[in-house]
C-alpha positions as CSV (number, residue, x, y, z in Angstrom):
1,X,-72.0,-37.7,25.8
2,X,-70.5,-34.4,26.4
3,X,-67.5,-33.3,24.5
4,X,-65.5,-33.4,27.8
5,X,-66.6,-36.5,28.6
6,X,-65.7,-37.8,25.3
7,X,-62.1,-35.8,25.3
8,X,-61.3,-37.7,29.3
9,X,-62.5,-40.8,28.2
10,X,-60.7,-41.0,25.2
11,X,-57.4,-39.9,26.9
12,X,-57.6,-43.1,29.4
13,X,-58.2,-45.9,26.8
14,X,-54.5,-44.1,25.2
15,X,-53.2,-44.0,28.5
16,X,-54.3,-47.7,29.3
17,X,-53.3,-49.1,25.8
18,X,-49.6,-47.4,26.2
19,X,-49.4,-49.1,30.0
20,X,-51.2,-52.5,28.9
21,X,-49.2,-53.0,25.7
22,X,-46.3,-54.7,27.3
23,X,-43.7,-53.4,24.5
24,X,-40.7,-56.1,23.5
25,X,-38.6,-53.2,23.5
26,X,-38.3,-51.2,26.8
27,X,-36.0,-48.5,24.5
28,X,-37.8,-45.8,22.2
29,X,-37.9,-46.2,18.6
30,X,-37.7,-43.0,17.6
31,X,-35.2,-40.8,18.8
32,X,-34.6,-36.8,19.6
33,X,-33.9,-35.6,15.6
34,X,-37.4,-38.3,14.6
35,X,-39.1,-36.9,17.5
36,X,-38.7,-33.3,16.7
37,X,-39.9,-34.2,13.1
38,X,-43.0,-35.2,14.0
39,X,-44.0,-31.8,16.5
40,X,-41.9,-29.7,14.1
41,X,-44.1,-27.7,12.1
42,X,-45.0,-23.4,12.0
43,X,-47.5,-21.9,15.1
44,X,-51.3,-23.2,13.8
45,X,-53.2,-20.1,12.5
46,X,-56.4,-21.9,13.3
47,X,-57.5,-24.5,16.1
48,X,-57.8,-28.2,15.8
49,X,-60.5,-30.4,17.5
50,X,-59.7,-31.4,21.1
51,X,-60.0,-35.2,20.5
52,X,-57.5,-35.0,17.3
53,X,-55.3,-33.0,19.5
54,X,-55.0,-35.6,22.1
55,X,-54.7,-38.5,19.5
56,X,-52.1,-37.2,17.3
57,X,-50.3,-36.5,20.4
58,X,-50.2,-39.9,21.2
59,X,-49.0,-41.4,18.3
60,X,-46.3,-38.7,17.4
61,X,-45.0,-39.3,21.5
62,X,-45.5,-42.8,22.5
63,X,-42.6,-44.0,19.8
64,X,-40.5,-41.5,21.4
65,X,-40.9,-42.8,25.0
66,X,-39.1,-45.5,27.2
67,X,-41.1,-47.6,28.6
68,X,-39.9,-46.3,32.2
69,X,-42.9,-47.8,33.6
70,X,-41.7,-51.4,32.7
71,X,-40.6,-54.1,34.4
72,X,-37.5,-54.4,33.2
73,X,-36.4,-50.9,32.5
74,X,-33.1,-50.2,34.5
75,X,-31.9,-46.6,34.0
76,X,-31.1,-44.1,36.4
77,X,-33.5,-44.7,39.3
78,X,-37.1,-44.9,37.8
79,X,-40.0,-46.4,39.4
80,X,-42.7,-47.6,37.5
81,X,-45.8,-44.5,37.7
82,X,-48.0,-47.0,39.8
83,X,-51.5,-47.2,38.0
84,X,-53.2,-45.9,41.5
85,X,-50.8,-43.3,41.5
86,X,-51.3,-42.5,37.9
87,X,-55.3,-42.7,38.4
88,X,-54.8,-39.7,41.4
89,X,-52.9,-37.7,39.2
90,X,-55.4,-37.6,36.5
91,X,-58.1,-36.4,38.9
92,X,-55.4,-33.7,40.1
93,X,-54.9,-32.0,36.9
94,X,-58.4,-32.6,36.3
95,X,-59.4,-30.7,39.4
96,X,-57.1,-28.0,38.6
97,X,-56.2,-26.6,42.4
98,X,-53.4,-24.6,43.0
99,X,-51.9,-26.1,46.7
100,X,-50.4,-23.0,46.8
101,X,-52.0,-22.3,50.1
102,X,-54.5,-23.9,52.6
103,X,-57.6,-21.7,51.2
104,X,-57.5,-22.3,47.7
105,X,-57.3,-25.7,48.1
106,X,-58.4,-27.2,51.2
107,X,-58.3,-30.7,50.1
108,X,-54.8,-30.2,48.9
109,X,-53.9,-29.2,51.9
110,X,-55.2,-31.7,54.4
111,X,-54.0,-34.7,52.4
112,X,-50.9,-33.3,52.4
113,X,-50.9,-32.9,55.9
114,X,-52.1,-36.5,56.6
115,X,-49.5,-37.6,54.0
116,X,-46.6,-35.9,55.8
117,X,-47.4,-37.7,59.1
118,X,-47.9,-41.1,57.7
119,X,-44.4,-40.6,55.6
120,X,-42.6,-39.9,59.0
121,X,-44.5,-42.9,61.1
122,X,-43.4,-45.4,57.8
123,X,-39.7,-43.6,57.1
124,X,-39.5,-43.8,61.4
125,X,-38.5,-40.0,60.9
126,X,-39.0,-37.2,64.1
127,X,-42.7,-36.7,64.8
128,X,-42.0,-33.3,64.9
129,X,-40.5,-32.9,61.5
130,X,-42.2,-30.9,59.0
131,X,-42.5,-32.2,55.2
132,X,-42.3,-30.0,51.8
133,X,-43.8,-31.5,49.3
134,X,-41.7,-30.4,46.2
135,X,-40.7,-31.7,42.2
136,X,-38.3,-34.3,43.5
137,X,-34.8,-35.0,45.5
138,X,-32.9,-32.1,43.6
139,X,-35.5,-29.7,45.1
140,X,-35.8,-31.3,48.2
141,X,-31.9,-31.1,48.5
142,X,-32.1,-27.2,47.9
143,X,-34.9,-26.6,50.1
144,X,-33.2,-28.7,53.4
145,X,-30.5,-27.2,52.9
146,X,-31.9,-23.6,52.4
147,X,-33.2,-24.6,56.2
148,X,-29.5,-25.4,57.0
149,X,-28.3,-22.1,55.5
150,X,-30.1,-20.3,57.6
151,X,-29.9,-22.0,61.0
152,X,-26.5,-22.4,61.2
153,X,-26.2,-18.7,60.8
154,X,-28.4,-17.6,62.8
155,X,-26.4,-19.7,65.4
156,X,-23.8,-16.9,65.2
157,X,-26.4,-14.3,65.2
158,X,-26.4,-14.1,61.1
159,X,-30.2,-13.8,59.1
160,X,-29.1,-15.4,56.2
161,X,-32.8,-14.8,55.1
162,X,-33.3,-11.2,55.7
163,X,-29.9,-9.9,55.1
164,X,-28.3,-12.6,52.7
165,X,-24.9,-13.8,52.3
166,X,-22.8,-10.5,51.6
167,X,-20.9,-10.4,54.9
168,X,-21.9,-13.4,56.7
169,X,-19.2,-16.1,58.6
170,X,-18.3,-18.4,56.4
171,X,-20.2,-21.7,56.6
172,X,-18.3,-24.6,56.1
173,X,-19.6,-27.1,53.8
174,X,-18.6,-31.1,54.3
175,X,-19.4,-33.7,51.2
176,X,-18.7,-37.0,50.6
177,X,-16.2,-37.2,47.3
178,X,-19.1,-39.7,46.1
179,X,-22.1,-37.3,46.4
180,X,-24.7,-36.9,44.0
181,X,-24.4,-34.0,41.4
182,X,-27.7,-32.7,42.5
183,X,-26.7,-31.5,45.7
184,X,-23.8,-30.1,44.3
185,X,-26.4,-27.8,42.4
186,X,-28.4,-27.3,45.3
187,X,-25.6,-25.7,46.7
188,X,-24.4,-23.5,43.6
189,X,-28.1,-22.4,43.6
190,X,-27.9,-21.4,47.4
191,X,-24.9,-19.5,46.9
192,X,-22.8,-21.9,48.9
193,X,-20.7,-22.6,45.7
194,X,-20.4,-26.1,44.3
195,X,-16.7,-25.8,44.7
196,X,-16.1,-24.5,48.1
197,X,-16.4,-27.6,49.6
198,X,-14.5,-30.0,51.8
199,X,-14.8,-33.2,50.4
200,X,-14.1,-36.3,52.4
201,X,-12.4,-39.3,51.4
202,X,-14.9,-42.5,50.8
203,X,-14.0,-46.5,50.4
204,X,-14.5,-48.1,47.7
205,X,-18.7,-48.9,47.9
206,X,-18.3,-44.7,48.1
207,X,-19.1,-44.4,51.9
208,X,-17.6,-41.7,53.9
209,X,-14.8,-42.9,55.7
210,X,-15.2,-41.8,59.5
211,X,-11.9,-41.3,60.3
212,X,-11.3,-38.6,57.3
213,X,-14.1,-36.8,58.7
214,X,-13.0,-37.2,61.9
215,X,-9.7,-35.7,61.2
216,X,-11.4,-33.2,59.0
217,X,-13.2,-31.9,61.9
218,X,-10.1,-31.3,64.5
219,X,-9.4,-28.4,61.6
220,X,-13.2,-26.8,61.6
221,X,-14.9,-24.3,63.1
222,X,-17.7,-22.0,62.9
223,X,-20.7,-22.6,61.2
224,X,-21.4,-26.2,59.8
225,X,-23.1,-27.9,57.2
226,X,-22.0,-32.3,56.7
227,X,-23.8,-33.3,53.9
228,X,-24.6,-37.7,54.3
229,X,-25.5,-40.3,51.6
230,X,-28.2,-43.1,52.0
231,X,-28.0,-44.7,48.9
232,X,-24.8,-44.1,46.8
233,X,-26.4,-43.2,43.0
234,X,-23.4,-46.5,41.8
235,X,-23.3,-48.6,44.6
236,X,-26.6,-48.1,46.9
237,X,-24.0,-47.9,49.9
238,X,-25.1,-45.9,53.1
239,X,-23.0,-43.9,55.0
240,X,-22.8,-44.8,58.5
241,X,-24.5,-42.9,60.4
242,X,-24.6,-44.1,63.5
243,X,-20.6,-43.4,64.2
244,X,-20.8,-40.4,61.7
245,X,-23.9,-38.3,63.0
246,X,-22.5,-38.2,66.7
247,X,-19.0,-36.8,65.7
248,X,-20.5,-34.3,63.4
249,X,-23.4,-33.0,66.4
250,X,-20.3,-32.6,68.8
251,X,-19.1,-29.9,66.2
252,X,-22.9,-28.5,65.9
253,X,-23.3,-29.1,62.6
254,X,-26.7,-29.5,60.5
255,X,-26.6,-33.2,59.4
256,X,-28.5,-33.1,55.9
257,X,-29.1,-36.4,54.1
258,X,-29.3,-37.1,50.4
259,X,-31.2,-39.8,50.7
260,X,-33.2,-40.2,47.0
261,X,-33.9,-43.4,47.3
262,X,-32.2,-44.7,50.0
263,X,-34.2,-43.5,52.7
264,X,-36.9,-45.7,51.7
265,X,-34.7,-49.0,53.4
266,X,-36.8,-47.8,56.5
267,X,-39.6,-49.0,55.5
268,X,-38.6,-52.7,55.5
269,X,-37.5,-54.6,58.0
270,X,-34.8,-56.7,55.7
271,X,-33.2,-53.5,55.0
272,X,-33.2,-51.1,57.9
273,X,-30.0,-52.0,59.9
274,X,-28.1,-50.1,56.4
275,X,-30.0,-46.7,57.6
276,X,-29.2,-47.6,61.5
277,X,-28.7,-44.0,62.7
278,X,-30.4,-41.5,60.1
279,X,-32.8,-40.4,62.1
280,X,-30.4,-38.6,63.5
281,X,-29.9,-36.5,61.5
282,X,-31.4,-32.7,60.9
283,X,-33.1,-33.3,57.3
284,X,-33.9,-35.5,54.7
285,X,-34.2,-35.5,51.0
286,X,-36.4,-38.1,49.3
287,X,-38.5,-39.3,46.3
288,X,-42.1,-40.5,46.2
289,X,-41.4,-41.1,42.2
290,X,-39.3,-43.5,42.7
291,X,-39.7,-46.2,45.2
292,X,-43.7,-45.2,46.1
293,X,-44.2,-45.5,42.3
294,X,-46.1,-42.4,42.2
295,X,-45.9,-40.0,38.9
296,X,-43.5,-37.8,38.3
297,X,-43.0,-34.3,39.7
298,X,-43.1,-36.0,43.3
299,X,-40.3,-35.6,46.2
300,X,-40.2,-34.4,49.9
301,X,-38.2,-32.3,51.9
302,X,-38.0,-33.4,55.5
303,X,-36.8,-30.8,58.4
304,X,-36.4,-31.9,62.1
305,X,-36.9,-28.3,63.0
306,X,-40.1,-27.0,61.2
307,X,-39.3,-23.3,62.4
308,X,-35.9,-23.4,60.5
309,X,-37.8,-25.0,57.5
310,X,-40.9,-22.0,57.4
311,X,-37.9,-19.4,57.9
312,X,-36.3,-20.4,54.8
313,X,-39.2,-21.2,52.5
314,X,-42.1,-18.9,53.8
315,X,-43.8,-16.5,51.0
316,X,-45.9,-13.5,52.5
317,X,-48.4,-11.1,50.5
318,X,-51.2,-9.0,52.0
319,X,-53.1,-10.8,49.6
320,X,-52.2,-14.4,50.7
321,X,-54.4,-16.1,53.8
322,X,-52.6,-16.6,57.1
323,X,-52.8,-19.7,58.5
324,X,-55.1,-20.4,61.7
325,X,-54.2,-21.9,64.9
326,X,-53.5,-25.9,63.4
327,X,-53.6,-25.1,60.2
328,X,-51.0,-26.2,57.7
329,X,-50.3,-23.9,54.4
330,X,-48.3,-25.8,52.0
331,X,-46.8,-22.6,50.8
332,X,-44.3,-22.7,53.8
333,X,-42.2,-26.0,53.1
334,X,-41.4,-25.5,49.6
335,X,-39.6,-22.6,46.9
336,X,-43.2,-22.6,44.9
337,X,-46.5,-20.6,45.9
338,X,-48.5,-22.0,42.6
339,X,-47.9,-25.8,42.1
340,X,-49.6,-28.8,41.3
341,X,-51.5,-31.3,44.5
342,X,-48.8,-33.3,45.1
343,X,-49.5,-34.6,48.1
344,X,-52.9,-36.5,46.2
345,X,-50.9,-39.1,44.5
346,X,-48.9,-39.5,47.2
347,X,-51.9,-40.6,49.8
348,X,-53.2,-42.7,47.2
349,X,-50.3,-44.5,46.7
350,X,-49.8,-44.9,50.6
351,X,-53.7,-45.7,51.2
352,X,-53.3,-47.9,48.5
353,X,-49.7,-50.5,49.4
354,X,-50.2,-49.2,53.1
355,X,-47.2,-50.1,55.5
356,X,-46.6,-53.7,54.6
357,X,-47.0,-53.0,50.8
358,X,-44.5,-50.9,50.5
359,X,-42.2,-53.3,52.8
360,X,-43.2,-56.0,50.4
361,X,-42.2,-53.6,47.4
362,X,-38.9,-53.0,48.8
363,X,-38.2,-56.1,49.5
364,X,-38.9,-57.7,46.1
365,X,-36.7,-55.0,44.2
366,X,-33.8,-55.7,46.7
367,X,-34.1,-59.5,45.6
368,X,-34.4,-59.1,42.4
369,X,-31.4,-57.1,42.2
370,X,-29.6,-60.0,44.4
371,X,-30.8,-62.7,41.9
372,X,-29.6,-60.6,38.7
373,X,-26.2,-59.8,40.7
374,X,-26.0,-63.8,41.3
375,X,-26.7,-64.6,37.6
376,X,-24.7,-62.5,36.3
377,X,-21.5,-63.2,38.4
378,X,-21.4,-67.1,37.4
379,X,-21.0,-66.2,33.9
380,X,-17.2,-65.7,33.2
381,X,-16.2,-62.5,32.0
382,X,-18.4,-60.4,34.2
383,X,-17.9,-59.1,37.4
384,X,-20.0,-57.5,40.5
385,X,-18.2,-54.5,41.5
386,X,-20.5,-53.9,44.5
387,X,-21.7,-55.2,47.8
388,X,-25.2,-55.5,46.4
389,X,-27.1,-54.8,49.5
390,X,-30.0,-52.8,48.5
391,X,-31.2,-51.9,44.6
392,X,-28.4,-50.9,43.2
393,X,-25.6,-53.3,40.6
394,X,-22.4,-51.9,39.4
395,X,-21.0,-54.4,36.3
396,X,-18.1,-54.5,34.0
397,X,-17.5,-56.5,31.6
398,X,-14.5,-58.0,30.3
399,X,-12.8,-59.9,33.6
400,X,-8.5,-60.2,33.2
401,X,-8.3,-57.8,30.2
402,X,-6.3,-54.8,30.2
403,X,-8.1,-51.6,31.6
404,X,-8.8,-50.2,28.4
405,X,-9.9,-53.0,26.6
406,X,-12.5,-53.4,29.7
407,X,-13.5,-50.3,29.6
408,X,-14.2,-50.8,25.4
409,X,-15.6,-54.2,25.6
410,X,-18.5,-52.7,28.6
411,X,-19.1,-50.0,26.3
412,X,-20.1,-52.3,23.4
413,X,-21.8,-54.5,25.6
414,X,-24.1,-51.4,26.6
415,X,-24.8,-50.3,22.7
416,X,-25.9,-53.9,22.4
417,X,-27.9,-54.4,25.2
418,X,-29.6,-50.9,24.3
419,X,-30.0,-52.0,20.4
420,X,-31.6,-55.4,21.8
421,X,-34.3,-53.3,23.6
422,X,-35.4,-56.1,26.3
423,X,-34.1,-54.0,29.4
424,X,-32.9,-50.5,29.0
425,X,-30.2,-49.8,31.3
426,X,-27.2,-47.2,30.7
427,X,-23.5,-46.5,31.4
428,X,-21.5,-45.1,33.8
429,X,-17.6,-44.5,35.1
430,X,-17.1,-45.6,38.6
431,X,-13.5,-45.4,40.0
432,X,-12.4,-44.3,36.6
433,X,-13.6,-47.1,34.6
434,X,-16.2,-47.8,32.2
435,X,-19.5,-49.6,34.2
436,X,-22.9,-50.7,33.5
437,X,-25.6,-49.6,35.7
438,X,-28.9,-51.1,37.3
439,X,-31.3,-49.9,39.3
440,X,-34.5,-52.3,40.0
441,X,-36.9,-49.8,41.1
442,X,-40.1,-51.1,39.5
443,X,-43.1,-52.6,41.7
444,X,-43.2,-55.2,38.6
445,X,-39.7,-56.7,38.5
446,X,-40.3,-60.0,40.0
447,X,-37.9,-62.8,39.7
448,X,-39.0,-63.8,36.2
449,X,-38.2,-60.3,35.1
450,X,-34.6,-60.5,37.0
451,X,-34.0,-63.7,35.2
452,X,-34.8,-62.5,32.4
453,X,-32.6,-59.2,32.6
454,X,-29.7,-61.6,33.5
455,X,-30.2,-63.3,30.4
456,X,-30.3,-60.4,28.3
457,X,-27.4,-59.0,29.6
458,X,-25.7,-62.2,29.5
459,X,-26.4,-62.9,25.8
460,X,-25.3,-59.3,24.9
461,X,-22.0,-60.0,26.3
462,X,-21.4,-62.8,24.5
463,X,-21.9,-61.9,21.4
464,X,-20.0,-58.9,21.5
465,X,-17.3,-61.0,23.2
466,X,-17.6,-63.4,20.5
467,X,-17.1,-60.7,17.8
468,X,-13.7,-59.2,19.6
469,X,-12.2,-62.1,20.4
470,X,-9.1,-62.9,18.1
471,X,-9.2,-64.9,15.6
């Protein structure tokens, strides 16, 4: 067998034995300070053998990691590395192509190109929309809205692109007051300032409330960028497009929506009426790495007009191929000209669930939320602070106490439920107070899962509540 053989071989059986060891514990064991102890050591003066390369790197990392692609890991919004998904990634940086362009990788190119369409038929996006495939939803934020930049201006006869901002009208900026920090960045890094915004009142799910904007907008003029939520990071709420998208294209504005993981409700027919409306809208932000379970370093920028979206993102070089009549160059829909084959996992993960798969996956994640949310809200003491609609459960802990104590009692409900190790999920503040968060974003997290979650949670509670309770 040849060494490479042996080296790729050898890498899948630790790569199946991380995924196939169904840890107790969905939290790391070792934490940043252990971690760096075990890499910590002076630059190698000589080289080491490939194979005990790869296999101390497993077992110096792997107690280190959470097991993100478990079942009942709750954090953030984390789906679960889906093992086709995985598998089509391995033969990407195994091949080794750059998708920078449509000649040096011709393959990466046309899959992406049959990706894109088949993302717009499922997502029942414009067929005319053009798709970037980019690192995630904070790129894909910055690149849609790069595309907004410029269009707008160029409206009122301004190329933002060739001449910059020094000078330019000043483009208006409408957010939600619940927005995601990463389109806040997305703007910083555009030059659009994270501050100069007008933000717009919300309710309390965190939806923006139409009348606000539609006082907001007897006041505005010129240029206009309105910035839309599907799927509020807390809550999972959706703005409402339908009443919202209207008022905002009587003003000529660029409807962008941050739609991470929301957008994917239009895949499923038990969940589409919350995104009634969004196709709307001029572009869309999304992730395949979360609910298409493919690996990381995954997301999509979606443009209505695929002329604005070139403008803003095109590289040229004399040394760079043009692209033919048909022919797509992945270099024009995203901020990179060397990247990895993105678009690989992503067919393979839609070849592999197709249409009703993913419908299916949705749907089971919603449900399994519900049935946590329903478990959790007969035990007194704990409360649902959401509509629970989609994914997405807001809880606090401590029912009838004092704000404060609340807010302490969730805290060490948290540190507890973390120590245990059977789900991970984290904290947050929503309308000032102390939360827990869950997402249920995993292809695995059936209803045994759920229930078991529930219980976990449950059990953490009460013996923290047992603890603080006077004596």
């Amino acid at each position: 067998m040849s060494a490479i053989a042996s080296l790729f071989q050898e890498t899948a059986r630790l790569a199946a034995g991380f995924r196939q060891a169904a840890p107790p514990r969905h939290v790391p064991t070792h934490d940043y300070a252990t971690s760096l102890g075990c890499f910590d050591e002076p630059l190698p003066a000589a080289g080491s053998d490939m194979l005990d390369v790869i296999r101390q790197l497993a077992k110096d990392a792997e107690p280190g990691l959470h097991a993100t692609t478990g079942p009942r890991f709750f954090g953030w919004v984390i789906g679960g590395s889906h093992p086709v998904g995985v598998a089509a990634d391995f033969l990407t940086s195994a091949w080794g192509q750059n998708a920078g362009n449509h000649v040096a990788a011709p393959a990466a190119a046309a899959v992406e190109t049959v990706a894109a369409r088949w993302l717009l038929d499922l997502l029942k996006l414009p067929t005319e929309s053009s798709v970037g495939f980019v690192t995630g939803a904070t790129v894909a934020n910055f690149t849609c809205l790069a595309a907004a930049r410029g269009e707008v201006l160029r409206q009122v006869g301004w190329d933002a692109d060739a001449n910059g901002l020094f000078g330019a009208p000043e483009i208006t900026v409408l957010i939600g007051d619940d927005a995601h920090t990463t389109v806040f960045s997305a703007l910083q890094f555009l030059g659009l300032g994270h501050d100069r915004v007008q933000r717009l009142r919300t309710d309390p799910m965190g939806r923006i409330d139409p009348v606000a904007l539609a006082d907001t907008l007897d006041t505005v003029s010129g240029p206009l960028i309105a910035i839309l939520q599907a799927g509020q990071i807390n809550t999972g709420a959706f703005d409402d497009f339908a009443a919202i998208i209207p008022l905002l294209k009587a003003k000529r504005a660029w409807v962008h929506v941050d739609s991470a993981f929301g957008l994917w409700a239009q895949a499923s027919a038990k969940t589409s009426h919350l995104s009634r409306g969004i196709e709307a809208a001029d572009s869309w932000a999304t992730d395949g790495h979360k609910w298409l379970q493919t690996p990381y370093d995954c997301g999509y920028a979606i443009v209505r007009n695929e002329l604005a979206h070139r403008r803003a993102m095109t590289i040229a070089a004399s040394y760079l191929p043009l692209a033919g009549e048909g022919e797509r160059d992945p270099s024009h829909y995203v901020p990179e000209l060397s990247r990895r084959a993105r678009g690989f996992a992503t067919w393979a993960m839609l070849k592999h669930l197709g249409r009703e798969g993913i419908a299916a996956l949705i749907d089971q994640c919603c449900a399994s939320a519900r049935e946590v949310a329903h478990l959790l809200a007969r035990e007194p003491g704990i409360a649902i602070l959401n509509e629970v609609t989609l994914n997405q459960l807001v809880i606090r802990f401590g029912t009838g106490l004092p704000a404060e104590d609340g807010d302490a009692l969730t805290r060490k409900t948290i540190e507890r439920i973390q120590a245990d190790g059977t789900i991970f999920a984290g904290g947050a503040k929503w309308r000032g107070r102390d939360v827990l968060r869950l997402s249920v974003t995993n292809f695995q997290t059936t209803s045994d899962e759920a229930q078991l979650a529930a219980e976990s949670i449950i059990t953490a509670f009460r013996s923290i509540s047992a603890l603080t309770r006077p004596r």
